[in-house]
C-alpha positions in Angstrom: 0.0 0.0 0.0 1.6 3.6 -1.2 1.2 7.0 0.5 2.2 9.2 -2.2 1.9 11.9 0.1 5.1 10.9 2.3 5.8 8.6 -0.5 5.8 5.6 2.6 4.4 2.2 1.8 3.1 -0.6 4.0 1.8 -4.5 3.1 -1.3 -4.7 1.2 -3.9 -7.2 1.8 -7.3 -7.6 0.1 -10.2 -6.6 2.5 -11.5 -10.1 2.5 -8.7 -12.0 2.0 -7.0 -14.4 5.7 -3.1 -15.4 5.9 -2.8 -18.9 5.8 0.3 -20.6 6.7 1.8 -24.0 7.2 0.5 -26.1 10.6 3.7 -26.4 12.6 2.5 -29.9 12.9 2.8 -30.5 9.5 4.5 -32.9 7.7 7.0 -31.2 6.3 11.5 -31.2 6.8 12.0 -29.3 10.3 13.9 -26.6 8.4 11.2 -25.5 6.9 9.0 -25.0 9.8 11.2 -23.5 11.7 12.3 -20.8 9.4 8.7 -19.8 8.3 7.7 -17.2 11.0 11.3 -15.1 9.9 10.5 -15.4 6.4 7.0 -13.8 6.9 9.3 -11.0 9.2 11.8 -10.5 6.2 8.9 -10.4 3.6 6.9 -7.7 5.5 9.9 -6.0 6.7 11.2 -5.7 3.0 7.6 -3.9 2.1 7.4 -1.6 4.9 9.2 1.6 4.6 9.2 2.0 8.5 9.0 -0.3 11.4 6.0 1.6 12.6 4.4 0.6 9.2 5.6 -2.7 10.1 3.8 -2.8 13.7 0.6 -1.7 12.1 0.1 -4.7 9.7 1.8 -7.2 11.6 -1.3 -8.1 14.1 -2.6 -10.0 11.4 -0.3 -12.1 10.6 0.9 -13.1 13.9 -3.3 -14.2 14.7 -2.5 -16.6 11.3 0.4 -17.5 12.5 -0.7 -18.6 16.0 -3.7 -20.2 14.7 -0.9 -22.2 12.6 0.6 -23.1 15.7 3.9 -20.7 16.0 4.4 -19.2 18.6 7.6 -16.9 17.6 5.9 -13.3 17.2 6.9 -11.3 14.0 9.6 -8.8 14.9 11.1 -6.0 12.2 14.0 -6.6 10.6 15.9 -3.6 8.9 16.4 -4.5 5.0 20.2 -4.9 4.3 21.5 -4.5 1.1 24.7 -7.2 0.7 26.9 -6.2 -2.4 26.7 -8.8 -5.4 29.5 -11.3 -6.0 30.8 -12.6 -8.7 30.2 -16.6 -7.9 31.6 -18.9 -10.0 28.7 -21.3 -11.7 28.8 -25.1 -10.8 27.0 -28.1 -12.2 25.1 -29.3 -9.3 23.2 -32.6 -9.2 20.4 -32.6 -6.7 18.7 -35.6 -5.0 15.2 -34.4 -3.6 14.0 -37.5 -1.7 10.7 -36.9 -0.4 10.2 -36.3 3.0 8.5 -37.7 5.5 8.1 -37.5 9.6 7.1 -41.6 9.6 11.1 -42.0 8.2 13.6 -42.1 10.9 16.5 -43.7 9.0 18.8 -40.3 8.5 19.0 -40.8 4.7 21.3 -37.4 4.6 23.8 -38.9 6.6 23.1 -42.4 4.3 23.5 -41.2 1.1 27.0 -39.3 1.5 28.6 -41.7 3.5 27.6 -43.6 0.3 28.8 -41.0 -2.0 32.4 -40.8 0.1 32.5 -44.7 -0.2 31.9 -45.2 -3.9 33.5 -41.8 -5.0 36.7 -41.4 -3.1 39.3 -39.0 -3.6 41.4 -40.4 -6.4 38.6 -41.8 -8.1 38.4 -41.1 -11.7 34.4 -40.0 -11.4 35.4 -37.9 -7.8 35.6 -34.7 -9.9 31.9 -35.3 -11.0 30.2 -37.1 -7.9 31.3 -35.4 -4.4 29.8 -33.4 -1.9 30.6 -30.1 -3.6 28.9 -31.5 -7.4 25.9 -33.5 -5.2 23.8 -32.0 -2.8 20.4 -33.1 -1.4 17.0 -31.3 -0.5 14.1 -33.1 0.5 11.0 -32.3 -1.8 7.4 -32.0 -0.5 4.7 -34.3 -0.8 1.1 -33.4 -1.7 -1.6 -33.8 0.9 -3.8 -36.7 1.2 -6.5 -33.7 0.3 -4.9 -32.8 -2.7 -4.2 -36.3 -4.2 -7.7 -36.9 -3.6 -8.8 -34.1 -5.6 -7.2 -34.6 -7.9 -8.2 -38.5 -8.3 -11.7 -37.0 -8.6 -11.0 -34.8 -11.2 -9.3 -36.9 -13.6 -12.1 -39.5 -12.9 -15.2 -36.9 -13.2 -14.0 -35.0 -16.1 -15.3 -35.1 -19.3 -12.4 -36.6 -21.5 -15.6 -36.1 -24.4 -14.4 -32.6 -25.1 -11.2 -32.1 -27.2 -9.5 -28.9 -26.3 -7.9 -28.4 -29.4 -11.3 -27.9 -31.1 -12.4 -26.1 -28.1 -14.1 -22.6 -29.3 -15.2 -20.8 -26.6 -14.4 -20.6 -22.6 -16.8 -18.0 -21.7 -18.5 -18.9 -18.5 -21.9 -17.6 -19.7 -21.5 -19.2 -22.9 -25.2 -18.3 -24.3 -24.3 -14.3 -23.7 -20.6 -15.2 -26.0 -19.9 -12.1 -27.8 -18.6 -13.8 -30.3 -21.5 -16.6 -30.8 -19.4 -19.4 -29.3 -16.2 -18.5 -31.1 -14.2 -16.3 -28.9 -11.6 -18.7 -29.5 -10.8 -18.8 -33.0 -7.5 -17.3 -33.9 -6.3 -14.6 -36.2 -9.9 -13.6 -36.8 -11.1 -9.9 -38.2 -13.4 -8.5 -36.4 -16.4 -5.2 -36.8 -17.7 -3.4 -34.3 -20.7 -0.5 -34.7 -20.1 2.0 -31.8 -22.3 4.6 -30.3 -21.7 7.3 -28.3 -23.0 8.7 -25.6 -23.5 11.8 -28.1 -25.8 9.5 -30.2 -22.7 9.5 -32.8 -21.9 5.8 -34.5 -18.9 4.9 -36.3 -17.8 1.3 -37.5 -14.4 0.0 -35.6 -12.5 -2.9 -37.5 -9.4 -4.9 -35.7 -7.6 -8.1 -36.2 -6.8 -10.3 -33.5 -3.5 -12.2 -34.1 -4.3 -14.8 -31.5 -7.2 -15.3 -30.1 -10.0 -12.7 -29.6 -9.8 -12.8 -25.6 
């Protein structure tokens, strides 16, 4: 939100719209979790000109965070500007097992005790596969909600329709503009428009894509 009148700015949220953020019970890596409620301080921080801006927006988001489960309260943090480096690029291979609290093997530790034993120094792949060329991330899963969803979908929708024929998205289809055909591509189009002045003139366009 800008003030052009001090020229200050503050986060802007849509009247009706609620923070929602990760449960801290989730199931997702502990890193994550942890470092959520000083991401949401850096964010806001970074869009608030002042701290004060920054105390009067932050009540919000420390109810949604609460109601998440956090209880680490959103403190400013003054933006710092770090001069840019010239870093030298590196071909990284990444493994992203997915994660998972039921696991309690530490598959970190696993794989590069692997990676040390297979690829030791003097190997003739070591310059390819070591712990400077292979790093590891766990990747999220989708929730049981999601996959469901998405099960449903795939078995309710109507395979019937081919989408490369498809001619018209409109939501009120019967009110089209275009009598069904909003969709067809590099079409030439004429309009008869009246003024408010009772004036009328004819307006031709083309539409290299499609009309919408």
């Amino acid at each position: 939100e800008l003030f052009l009148k001090d020229k200050s700015y503050r986060p802007y949220k849509k009247p009706n719209d609620t923070p929602l953020y990760v449960n801290a019970k989730s199931n997702h890596p502990p890193s994550i979790i942890k470092n959520i409620p000083d991401m949401i301080s850096k964010r806001l921080s970074s869009i608030s000109s002042t701290e004060q801006h920054f105390n009067d927006t932050k009540q919000e988001y420390d109810v949604a965070l609460e109601s998440s489960g956090y209880d680490q309260p959103l403190s400013y943090q003054t933006p710092q500007t770090t001069p840019k480096r010239r870093r030298r690029t590196r071909n990284v291979v990444w493994f992203n097992p997915p994660y998972s609290t039921n696991v309690k093997t530490d598959l970190g530790r696993r794989f590069f005790s692997i990676l040390d034993r297979h690829f030791p120094v003097g190997h003739r792949l070591h310059k390819i596969f070591n712990r400077n060329t292979v790093k590891l991330s766990y990747s999220c899963m989708p929730s049981m909600g999601r996959i469901i969803k998405n099960h449903n979908k795939s078995v309710l929708e109507d395979k019937s329709v081919d989408e490369s024929v498809r001619q018209c998205n409109c939501r009120d289809k019967p009110n089209c503009h275009l009598q069904g055909q909003c969709l067809t591509p590099s079409s030439v189009y004429q309009a008869d428009v009246l003024t408010d002045d009772g004036d009328s003139y004819i307006n031709i366009g083309l539409a290299e894509g499609d009309f919408k």
